[in-house]
C-alpha positions in Angstrom: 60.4 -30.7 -13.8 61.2 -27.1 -12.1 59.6 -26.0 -15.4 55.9 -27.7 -14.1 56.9 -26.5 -10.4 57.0 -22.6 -11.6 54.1 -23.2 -14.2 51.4 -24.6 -11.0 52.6 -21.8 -9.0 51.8 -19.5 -11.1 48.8 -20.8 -11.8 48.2 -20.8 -8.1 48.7 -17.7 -7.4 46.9 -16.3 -10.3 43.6 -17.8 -9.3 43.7 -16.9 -6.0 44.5 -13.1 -7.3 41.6 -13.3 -9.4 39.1 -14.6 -7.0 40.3 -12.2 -4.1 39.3 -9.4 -6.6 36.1 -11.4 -7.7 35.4 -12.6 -4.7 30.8 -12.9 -6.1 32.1 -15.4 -8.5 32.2 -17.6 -6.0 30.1 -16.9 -2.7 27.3 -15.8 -5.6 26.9 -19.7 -6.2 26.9 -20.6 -2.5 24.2 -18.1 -2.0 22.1 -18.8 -4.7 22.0 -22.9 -4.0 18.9 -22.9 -1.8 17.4 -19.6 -3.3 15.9 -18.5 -6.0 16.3 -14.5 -7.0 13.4 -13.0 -9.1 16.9 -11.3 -10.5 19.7 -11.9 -13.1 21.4 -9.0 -12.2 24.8 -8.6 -9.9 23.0 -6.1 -8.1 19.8 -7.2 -6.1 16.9 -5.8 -4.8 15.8 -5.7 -1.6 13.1 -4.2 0.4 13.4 -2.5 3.7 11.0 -3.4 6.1 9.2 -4.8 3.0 9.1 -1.6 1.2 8.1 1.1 3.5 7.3 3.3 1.0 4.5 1.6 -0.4 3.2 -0.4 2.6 3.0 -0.7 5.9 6.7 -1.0 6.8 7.3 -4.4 8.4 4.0 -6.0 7.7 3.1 -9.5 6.5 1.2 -7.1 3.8 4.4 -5.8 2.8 6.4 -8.5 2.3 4.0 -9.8 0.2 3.7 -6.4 -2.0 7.1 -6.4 -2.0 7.4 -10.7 -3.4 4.9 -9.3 -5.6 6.7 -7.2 -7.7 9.8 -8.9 -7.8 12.0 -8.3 -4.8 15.0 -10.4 -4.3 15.0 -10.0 -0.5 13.4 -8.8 2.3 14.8 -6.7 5.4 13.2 -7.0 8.5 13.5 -5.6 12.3 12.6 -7.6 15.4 12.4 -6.9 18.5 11.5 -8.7 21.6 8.2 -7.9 23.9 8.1 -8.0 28.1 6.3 -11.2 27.7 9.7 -12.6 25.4 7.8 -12.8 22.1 9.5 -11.2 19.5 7.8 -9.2 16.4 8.9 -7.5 13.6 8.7 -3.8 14.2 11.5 -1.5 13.8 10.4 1.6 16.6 11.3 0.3 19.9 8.9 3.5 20.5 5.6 3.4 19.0 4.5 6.5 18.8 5.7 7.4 15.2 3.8 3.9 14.0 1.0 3.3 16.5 0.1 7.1 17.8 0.6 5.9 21.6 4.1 6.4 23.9 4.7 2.6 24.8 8.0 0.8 24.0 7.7 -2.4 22.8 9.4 -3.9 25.7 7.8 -2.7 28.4 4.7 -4.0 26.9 3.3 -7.8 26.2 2.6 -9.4 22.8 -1.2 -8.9 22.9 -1.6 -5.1 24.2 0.5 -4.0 21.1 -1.5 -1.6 19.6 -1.8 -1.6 15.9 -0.5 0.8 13.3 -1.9 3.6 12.6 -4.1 4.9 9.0 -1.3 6.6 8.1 2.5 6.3 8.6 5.5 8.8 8.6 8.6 7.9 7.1 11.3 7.9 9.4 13.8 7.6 6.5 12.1 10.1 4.5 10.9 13.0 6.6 7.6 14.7 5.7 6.4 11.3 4.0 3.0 9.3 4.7 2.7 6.3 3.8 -1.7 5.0 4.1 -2.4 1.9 2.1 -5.7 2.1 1.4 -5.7 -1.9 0.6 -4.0 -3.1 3.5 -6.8 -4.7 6.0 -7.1 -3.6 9.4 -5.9 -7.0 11.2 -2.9 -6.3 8.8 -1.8 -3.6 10.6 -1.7 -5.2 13.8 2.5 -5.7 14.6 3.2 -9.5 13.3 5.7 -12.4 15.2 8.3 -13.3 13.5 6.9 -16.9 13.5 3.9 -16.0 11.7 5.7 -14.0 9.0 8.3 -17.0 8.5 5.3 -19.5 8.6 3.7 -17.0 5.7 6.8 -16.1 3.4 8.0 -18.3 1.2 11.3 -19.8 1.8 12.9 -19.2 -2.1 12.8 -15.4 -0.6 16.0 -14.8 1.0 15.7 -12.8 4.7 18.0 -9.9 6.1 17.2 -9.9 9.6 17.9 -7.3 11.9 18.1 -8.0 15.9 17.4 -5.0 17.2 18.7 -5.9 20.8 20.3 -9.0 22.7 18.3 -11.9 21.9 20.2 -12.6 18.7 20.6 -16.5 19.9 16.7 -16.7 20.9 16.3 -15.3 16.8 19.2 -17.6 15.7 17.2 -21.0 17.2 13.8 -19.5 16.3 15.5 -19.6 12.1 16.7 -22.6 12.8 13.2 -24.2 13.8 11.7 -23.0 11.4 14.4 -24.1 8.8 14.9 -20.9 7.5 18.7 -21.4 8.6 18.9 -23.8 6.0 18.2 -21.0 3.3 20.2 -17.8 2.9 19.9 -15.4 5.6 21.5 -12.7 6.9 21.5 -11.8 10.9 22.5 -8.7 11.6 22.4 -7.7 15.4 23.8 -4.6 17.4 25.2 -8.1 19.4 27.2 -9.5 17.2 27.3 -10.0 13.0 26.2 -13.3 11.4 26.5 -13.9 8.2 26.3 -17.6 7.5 29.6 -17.7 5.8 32.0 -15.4 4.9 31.9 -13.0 2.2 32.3 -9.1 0.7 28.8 -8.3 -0.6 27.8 -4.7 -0.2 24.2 -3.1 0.0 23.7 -0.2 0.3 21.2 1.8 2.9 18.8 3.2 1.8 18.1 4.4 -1.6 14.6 5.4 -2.8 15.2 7.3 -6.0 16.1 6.8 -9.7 19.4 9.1 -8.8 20.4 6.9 -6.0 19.6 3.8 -7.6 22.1 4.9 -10.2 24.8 5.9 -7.5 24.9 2.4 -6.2 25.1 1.1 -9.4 28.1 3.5 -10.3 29.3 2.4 -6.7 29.2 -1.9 -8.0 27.1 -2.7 -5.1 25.9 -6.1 -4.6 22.5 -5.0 -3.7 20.1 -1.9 -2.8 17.9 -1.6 0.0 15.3 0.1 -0.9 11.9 1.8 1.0 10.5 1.5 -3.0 11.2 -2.4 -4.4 8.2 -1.1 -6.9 9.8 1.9 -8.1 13.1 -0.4 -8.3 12.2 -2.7 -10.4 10.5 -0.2 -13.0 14.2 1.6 -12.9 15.6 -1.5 -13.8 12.9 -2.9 -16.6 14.2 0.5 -18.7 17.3 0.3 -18.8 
């Protein structure tokens, strides 16, 4: 009997030594049940601000790009106009994007001017970023409702609240089901991740060099300003 009794206790406390190292092997199952990734790797893609790099960062344009060539997930910014609508722009400053000194909440939804021909990188200094295919209403600075209503809901969503409306973003998800899928809320507010877990990604890598790095490093995912470039790195290996 005390034989059996030592035997499930060790077997008990083996598991749950393996699956607090691993802990993917698990939460990689729960994340994947409503999703599917254009990936088979442990590592994932995903695109900041939809791939800033090659788009307009941020755009419904860019997401799309970004879906295109096989991101696994898509990073956003929203923020929240004076009127209470909230878009997805990083700046709360539009000068670098739009060319004119307004922030975003001191001005309504409509008067938000669009973005501008060409773009400097913020996370690449001395880089522009024109896409010559991107149609002038697509530069105009998007709601979050329209790009949910637009993306496809296989794609998963990291989603960062840049200020404190995260509940107003939280109920807006949750309306539009997208709660229901696998999303990530990030907010300077508070964290929410859906459910508990260990993943790492790494911000932000744009080069075959870093790429590498984070591979070295066992992250669970890059964020990347280049999803295009990415997923060339990865076809040759």
């Amino acid at each position: 009997m005390w034989d059996w009794f030592f035997l499930v206790v060790l077997l008990h406390v083996s598991f749950s030594y393996y699956f607090w190292c691993y802990p993917n092997l698990i939460h990689n199952f729960k994340k994947r049940k409503n999703v599917i990734y254009s990936s088979t790797r442990r590592c994932i893609s995903i695109s900041h601000r939809g791939g800033g790099g090659e788009a307009y960062e941020n755009t419904i344009s860019a997401f799309r790009k970004a879906i295109n060539v096989g991101t696994d997930m898509l990073e956003m910014d929203i923020r929240s106009t004076k009127d209470g609508s909230l878009v997805v722009v990083h700046d709360e400053n539009l000068t670098r994007l739009c060319g004119v000194d307004i922030n975003v909440s001191d001005t309504n939804f409509s008067q938000l001017p669009k973005l501008k021909r060409i773009v400097p990188m913020d996370s690449e200094p001395n880089t522009l970023v024109e896409d010559t295919t991107c149609s002038e209403d697509e530069r105009n600075i998007p709601l979050l409702s329209t790009v949910l209503s637009q993306l496809p809901r296989r794609i998963p969503l990291h989603v960062d609240v840049c200020g404190k409306f995260c509940c107003k973003v939280t109920k807006l998800l949750k309306d539009s089901g997208r709660l229901e899928d696998y999303v990530i809320l990030g907010s300077t507010e508070f964290i929410l991740c859906g459910e508990c877990r260990r993943d790492v990604y790494i911000w932000v890598a744009n080069s075959r060099p870093e790429f590498l790095e984070c591979e070295k490093l066992r992250a669970d995912g890059i964020i990347t300003d280049y999803p295009k470039l990415l997923n060339n790195y990865w076809e040759k290996m």
